[in-house]
Structures are given as structure tokens and as C-alpha cells.
C-alpha positions as CSV (number, residue, x, y, z in Angstrom):
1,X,-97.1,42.4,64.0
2,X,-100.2,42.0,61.9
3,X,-103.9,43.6,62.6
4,X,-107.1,42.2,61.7
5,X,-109.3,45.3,61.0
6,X,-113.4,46.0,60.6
7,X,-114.5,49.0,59.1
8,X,-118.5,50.7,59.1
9,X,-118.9,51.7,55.4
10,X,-121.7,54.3,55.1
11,X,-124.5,51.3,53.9
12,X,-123.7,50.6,57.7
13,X,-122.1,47.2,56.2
14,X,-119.1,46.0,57.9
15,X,-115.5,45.2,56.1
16,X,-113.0,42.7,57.5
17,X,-109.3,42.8,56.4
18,X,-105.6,42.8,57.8
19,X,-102.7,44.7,57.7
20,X,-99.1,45.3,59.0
21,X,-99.7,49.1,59.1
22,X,-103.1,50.2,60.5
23,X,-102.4,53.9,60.3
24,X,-101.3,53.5,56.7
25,X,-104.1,51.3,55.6
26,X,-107.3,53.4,57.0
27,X,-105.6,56.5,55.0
28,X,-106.1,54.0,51.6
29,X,-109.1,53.2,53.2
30,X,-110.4,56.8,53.5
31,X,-108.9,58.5,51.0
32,X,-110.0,55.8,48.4
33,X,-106.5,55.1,46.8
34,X,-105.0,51.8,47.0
35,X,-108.3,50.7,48.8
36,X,-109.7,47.5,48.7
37,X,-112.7,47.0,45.9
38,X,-115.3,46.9,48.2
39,X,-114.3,50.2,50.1
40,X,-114.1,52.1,47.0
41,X,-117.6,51.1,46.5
42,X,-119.1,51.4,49.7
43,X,-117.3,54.1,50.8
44,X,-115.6,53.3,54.8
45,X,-116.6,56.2,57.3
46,X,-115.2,54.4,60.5
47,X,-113.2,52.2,61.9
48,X,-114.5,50.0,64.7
49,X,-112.3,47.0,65.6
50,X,-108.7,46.2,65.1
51,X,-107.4,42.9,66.7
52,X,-103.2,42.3,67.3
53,X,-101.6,39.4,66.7
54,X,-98.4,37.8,65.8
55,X,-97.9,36.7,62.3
56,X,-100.2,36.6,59.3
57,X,-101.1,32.9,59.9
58,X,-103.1,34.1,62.5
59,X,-104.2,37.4,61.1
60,X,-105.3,35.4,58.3
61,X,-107.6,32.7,60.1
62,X,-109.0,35.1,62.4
63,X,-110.3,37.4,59.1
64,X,-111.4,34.5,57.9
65,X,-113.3,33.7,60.7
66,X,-115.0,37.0,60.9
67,X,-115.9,37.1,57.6
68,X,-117.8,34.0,58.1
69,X,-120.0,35.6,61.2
70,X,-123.4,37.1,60.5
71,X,-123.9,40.8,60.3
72,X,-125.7,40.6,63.6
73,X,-122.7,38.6,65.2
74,X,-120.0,41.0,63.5
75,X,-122.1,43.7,65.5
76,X,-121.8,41.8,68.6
77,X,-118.5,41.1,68.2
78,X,-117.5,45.1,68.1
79,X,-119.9,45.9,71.0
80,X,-118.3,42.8,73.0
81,X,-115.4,41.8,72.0
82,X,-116.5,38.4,72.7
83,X,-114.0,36.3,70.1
84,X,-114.5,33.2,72.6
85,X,-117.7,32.9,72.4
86,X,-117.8,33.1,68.8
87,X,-115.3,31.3,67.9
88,X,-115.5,28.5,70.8
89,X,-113.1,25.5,69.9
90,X,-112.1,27.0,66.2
91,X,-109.3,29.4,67.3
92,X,-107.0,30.0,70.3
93,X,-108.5,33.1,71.0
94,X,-105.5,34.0,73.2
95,X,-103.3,34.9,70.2
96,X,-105.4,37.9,69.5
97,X,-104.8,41.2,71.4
98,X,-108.1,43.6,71.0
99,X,-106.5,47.6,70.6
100,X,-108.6,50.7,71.0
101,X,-108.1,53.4,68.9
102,X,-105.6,54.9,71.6
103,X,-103.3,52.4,71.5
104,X,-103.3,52.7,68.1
105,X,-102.7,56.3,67.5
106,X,-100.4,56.8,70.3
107,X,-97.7,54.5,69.6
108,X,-94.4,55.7,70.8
């Protein structure tokens, strides 16, 4: 499985990226090693969306997608959840499975 990921750095800016190991990834994140660039800069405080999906194909297209959005849509899109609106006719919205933070840290 791959996860498409947005993070709340402290600017209140939001970072987009994917991963196979969510857990593992917000620790870089956090903890500022093995981070990506922009994290280590603008320092991430939360995470705030994280997105399931199949294969990195998809992972891929749908970062690529948010990345694209406004800050005011990115904000939409973690109050709302509303990928089909956003992204009418450009992705198959159904391949993307949205977690909450649960479901992620309660795996069996």
C-alpha cells in the first residue's frame, strides 16, 4: 500500500508527499532526520490528511494533484475531504481511501 500525506508546518503552510510507511515517515518528519528539504525548513507540527491507495502510480498522480491546488483548496480539501469535487474528471477518485489518524495508529 502507498499513502499520500499533508502535513501543517508551523508557517501554517501545508506539505504534500507519499509513502509506504506513514508511522515511519512523520518520525523523519518530526524528528528532522531523513526529512524532506522543505520540512527541515519549515519545521512540520501536524499531520492532517493521509489518503490510501494501491500502488505508487496512483499515490503519485494524486500528490501531484494536490500539490497543484491552492492553499485555500488544500484547506478545503482537509476540512472536506472533497477529492471529487476537486479533482472532477482528472482522477478516479475511487482509488483513494481517506484514513483518520485511528486507523492509522491502531493497525493490528
Amino acid at each position: 500500500m502507498y499513502y499520500v500525506y499533508m502535513l501543517r508546518c508551523e508557517d501554517n503552510s501545508i506539505y504534500t508527499g507519499i509513502t509506504t510507511n506513514v508511522e515511519h515517515r512523520m518520525e523523519e518528519h518530526f524528528s528532522k532526520v531523513n526529512c524532506a528539504k522543505y520540512t527541515y525548513s519549515h519545521t512540520a507540527k501536524k499531520l492532517e490528511s493521509v489518503w490510501q491507495t494501491e500502488n505508487r502510480v496512483l499515490a503519485s498522480k494524486l500528490e501531484y494533484r494536490i500539490k497543484k491546488l491552492t492553499k485555500y483548496q488544500k484547506e478545503q480539501l482537509i476540512a472536506k475531504n472533497n477529492l471529487e469535487e476537486l479533482f472532477l474528471d482528472r482522477i478516479d477518485v475511487s482509488q483513494y481511501v481517506k484514513l483518520d489518524e485511528m486507523m492509522l495508529y491502531n493497525k493490528s
